[in-house]
ZARO-794732 format. One record per residue (C-alpha): y negated, z, x negated. Coordinates in Angstrom, 2 decimals. Last residue first. Example, Ala and Ser with C-alpha at 12.3 -4.5 7.8 and 13.67 -1.06 7.14 Angstrom:
# residues 2
<node v="1.06" w="7.14" u="-13.67"/>
<node v="4.50" w="7.80" u="-12.30"/>
***
This chain:
# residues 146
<node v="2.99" w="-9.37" u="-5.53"/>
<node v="5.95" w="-8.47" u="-7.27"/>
<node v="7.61" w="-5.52" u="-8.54"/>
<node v="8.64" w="-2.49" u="-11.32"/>
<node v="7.86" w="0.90" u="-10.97"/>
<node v="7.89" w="3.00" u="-14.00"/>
<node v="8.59" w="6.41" u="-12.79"/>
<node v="6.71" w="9.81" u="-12.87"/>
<node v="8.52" w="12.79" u="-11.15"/>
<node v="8.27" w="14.84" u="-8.11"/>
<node v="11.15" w="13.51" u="-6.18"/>
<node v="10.32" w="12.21" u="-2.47"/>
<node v="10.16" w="14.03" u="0.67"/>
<node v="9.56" w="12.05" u="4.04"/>
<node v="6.88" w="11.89" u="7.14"/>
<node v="7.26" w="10.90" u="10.23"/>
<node v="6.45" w="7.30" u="11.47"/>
<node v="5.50" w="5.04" u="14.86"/>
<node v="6.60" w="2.87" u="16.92"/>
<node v="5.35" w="-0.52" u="15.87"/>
<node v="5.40" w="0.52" u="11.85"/>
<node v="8.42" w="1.85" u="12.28"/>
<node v="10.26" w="-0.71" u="13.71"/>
<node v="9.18" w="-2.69" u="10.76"/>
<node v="10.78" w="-0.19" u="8.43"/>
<node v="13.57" w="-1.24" u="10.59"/>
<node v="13.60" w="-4.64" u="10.19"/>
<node v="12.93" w="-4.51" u="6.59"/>
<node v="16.09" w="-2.20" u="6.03"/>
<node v="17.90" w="-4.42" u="7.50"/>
<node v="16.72" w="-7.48" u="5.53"/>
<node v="17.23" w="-5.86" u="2.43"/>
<node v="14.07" w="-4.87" u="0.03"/>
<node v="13.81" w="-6.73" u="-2.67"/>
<node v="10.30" w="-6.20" u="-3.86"/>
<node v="9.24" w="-9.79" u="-2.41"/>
<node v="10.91" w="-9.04" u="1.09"/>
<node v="9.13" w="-5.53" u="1.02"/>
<node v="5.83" w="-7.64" u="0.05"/>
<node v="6.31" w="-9.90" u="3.32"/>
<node v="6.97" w="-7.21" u="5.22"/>
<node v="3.67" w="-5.40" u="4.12"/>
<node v="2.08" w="-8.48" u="4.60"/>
<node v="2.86" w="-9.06" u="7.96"/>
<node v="1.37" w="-4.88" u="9.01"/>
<node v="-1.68" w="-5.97" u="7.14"/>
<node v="-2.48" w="-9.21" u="9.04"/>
<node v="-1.52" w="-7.40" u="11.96"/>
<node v="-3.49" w="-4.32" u="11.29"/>
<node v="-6.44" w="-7.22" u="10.43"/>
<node v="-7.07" w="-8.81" u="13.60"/>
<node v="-6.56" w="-5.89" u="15.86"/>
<node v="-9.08" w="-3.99" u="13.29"/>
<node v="-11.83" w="-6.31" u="12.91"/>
<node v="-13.15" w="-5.55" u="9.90"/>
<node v="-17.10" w="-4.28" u="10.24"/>
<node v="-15.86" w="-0.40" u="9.15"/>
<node v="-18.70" w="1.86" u="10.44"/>
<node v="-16.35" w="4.67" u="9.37"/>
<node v="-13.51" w="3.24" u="7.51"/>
<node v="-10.10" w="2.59" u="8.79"/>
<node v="-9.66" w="-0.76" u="8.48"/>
<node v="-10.50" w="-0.33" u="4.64"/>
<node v="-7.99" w="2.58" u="4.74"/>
<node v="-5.06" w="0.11" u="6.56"/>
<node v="-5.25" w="-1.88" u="3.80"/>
<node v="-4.94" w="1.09" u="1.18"/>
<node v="-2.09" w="2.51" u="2.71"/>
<node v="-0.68" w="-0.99" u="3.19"/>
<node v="-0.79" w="-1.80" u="-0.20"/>
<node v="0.69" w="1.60" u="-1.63"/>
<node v="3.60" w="1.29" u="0.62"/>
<node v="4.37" w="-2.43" u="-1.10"/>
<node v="3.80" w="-0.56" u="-4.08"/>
<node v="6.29" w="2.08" u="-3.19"/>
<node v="8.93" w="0.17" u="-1.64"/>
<node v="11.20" w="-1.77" u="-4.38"/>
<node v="11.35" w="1.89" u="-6.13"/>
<node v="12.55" w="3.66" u="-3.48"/>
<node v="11.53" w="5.59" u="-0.12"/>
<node v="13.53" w="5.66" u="3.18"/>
<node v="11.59" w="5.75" u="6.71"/>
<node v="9.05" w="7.26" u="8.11"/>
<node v="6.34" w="7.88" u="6.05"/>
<node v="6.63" w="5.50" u="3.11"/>
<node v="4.24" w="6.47" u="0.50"/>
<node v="1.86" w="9.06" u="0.92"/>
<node v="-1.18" w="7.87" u="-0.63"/>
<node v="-3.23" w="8.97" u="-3.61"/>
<node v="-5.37" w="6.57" u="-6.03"/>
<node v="-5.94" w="8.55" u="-9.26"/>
<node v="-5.58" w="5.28" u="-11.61"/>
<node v="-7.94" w="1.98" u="-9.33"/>
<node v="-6.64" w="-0.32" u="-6.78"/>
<node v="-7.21" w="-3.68" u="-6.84"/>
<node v="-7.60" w="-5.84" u="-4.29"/>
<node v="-8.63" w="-9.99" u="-3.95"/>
<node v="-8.57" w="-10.80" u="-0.58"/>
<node v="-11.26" w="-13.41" u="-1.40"/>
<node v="-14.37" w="-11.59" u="0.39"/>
<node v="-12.91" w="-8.90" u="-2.33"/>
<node v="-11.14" w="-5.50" u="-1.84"/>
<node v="-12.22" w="-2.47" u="-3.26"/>
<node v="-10.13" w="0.66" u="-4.38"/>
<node v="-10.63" w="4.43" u="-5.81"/>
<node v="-14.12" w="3.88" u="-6.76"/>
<node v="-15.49" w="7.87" u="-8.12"/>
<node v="-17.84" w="10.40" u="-8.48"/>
<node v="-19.65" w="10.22" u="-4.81"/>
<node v="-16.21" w="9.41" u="-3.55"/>
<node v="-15.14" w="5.89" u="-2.85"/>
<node v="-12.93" w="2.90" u="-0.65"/>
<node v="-14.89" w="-0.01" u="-1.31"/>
<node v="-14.98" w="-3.33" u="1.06"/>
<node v="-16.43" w="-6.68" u="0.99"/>
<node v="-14.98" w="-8.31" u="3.61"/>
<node v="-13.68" w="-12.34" u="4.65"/>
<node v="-10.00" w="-12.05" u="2.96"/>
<node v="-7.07" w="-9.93" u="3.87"/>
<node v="-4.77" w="-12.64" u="2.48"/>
<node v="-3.81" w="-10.55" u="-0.51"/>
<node v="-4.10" w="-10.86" u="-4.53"/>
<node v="-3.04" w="-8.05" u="-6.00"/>
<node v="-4.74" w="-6.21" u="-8.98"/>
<node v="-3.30" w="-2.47" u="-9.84"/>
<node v="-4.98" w="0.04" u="-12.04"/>
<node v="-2.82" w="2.12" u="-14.12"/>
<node v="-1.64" w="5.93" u="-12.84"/>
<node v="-1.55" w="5.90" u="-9.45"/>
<node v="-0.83" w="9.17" u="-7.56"/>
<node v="1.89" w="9.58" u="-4.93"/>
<node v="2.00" w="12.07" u="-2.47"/>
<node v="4.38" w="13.50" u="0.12"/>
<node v="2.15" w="17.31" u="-0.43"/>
<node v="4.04" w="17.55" u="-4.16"/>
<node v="3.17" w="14.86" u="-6.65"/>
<node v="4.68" w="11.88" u="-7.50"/>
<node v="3.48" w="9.67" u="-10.55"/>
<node v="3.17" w="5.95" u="-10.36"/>
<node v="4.00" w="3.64" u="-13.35"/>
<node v="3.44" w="0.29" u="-13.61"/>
<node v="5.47" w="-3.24" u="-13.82"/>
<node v="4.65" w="-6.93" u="-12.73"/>
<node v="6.92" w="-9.76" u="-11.34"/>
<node v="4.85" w="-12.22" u="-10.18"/>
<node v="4.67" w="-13.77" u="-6.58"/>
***
């Protein structure tokens, strides 16, 4: 995995807003998917697994459990996974791929640092469910690796 940097702005309402486009390359592979308005992409994923995730992208980070640096792109990734699964008249299997998703989030938390413990229970979260969590409302350069 590379070590990359970007910056991500926090707004109020648990939200975080991307500022630069992101480009990861993930093993949710076999779709073509978009995630849009009528005025604009936010996100699209490749038949490849190839995502990237375009400025003004809004999720709400780690509901849950803790938030920091080493989690908020890993967050970002599953928000957006999980939003392709989502999708109204979605064609991705969604058993299939909420595991898929739900692995790779672990494995990017391990990437970014994040300690075993804190892993296992973010896991636990995932599997049992999430509430949400406050954050500070300030822009930060984010570094990590994916």
């Amino acid at each position: 995995m590379q070590s990359r940097t970007t910056s991500v702005f926090f707004l109020k309402g648990y939200q975080y807003r991307l500022e630069e486009e992101i480009d990861i390359n993930t093993p949710f592979t076999g779709f073509d998917a978009i995630i849009q308005t009528d005025e604009k992409v936010y996100a699209k994923i490749s038949k490849e697994g190839e995502l990237q995730v375009f400025p003004e992208y809004a999720w709400d980070g780690m509901t849950g459990w803790f938030e920091s640096k080493e989690t908020i792109i890993p967050s970002l990734v599953h928000d957006v996974l999980y939003q392709f699964i989502a999708e109204d008249g979605s064609e991705i299997p969604r058993e299939k791929y909420v595991k898929l998703t739900d692995k790779y989030f672990v494995k990017l938390l391990k990437a970014n640092d994040v300690s075993f413990i804190n892993r296992f229970f973010i896991k636990q979260g995932i599997r049992f469910g999430n509430a949400r969590t406050k954050f500070k409302h300030e822009k930060t350069a984010i570094k990590y690796k994916a």
